[in-house]
VMD Tcl script that draws the C-alpha trace (Angstrom):
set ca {
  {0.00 0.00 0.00}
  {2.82 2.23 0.88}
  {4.48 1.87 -2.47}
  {0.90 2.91 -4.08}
  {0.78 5.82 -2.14}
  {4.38 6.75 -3.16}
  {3.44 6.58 -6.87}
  {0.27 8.21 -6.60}
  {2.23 11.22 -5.02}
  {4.97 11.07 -7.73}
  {2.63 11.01 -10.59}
  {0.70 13.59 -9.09}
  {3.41 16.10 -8.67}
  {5.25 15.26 -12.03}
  {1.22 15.95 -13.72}
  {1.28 19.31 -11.43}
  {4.72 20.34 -12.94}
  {3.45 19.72 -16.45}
  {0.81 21.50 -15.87}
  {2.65 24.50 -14.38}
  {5.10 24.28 -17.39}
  {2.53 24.62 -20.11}
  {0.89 27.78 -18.55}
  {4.58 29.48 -17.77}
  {5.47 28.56 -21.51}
  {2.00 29.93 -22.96}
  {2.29 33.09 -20.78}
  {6.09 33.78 -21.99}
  {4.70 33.45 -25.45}
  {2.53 35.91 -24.96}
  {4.88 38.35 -22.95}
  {7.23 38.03 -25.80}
  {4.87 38.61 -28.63}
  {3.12 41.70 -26.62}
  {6.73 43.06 -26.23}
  {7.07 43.27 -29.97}
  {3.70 44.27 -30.60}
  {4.29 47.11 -28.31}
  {8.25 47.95 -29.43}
  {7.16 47.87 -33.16}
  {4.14 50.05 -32.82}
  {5.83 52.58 -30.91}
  {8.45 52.71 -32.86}
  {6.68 53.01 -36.25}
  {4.80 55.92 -34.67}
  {8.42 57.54 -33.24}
  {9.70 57.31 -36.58}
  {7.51 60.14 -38.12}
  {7.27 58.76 -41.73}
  {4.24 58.41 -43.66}
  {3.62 54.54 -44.41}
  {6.03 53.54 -42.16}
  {6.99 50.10 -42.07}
  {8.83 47.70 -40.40}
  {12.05 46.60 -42.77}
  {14.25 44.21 -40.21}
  {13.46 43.47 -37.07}
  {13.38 42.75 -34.53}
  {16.27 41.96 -32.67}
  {16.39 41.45 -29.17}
  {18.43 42.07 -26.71}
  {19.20 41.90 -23.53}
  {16.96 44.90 -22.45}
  {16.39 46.80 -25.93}
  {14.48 46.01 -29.15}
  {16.23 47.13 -32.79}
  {13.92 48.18 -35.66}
  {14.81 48.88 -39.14}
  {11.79 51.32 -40.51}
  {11.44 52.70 -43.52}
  {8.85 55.06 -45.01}
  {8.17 58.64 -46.66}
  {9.76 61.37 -45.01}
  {7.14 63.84 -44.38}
  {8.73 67.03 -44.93}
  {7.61 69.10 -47.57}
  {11.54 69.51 -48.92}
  {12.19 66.01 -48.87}
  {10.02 65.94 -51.79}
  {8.08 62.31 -50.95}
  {11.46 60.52 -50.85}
  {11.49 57.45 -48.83}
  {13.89 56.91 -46.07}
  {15.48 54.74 -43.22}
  {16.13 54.86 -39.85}
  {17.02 52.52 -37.03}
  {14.50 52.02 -33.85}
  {16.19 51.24 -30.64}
  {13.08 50.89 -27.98}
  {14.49 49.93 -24.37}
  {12.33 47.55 -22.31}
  {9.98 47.61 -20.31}
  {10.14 51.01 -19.90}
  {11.35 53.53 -22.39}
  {11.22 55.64 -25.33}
  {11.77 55.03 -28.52}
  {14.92 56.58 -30.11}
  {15.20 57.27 -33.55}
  {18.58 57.03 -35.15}
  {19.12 58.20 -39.26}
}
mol new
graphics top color blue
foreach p $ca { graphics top sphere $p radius 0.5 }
foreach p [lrange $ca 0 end-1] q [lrange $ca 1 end] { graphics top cylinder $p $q radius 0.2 }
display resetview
């Protein structure tokens, strides 16, 4: 009986940890694609250009996220040429600096 008892418990805690697993896994998934929902958003709106878009990115690191965005540079002298800049949006706080 006592052996029963020890497998029950085993099997119990090994479904428990599975269980635990799955909804830390799910939740980082999540986490990670909100973070570059957020990052790419903000900086497609930080980068001022009409029909922005995202060209590279992203690239994570440590505590940033890199965009490549490219668009129309809405300046009336720029004449509708299209541009490029670089995104670098620190995490999880932060602004979004624009680099040319």
């Amino acid at each position: 009986m006592q052996k029963s008892w020890k497998r029950t418990l085993q099997l119990t805690a090994v479904a428990t940890s599975l269980i635990l697993l799955g909804n830390a896994q799910a939740s980082s998934a999540d986490q990670w694609e909100k973070l570059k929902t957020d990052t790419r958003a903000a900086c497609l709106s930080e980068s001022g250009f009409k029909q922005a878009k995202v060209l590279e990115g992203p690239i994570i690191f440590s505590n940033r996220v890199l965009y490549r965005i490219g668009g129309i540079w809405p300046q009336k002298h720029m004449k509708g040429k299209s541009g490029k800049v670089y995104c670098l949006h620190p995490y999880p706080d932060g602004k979004a600096e624009i680099v040319e």
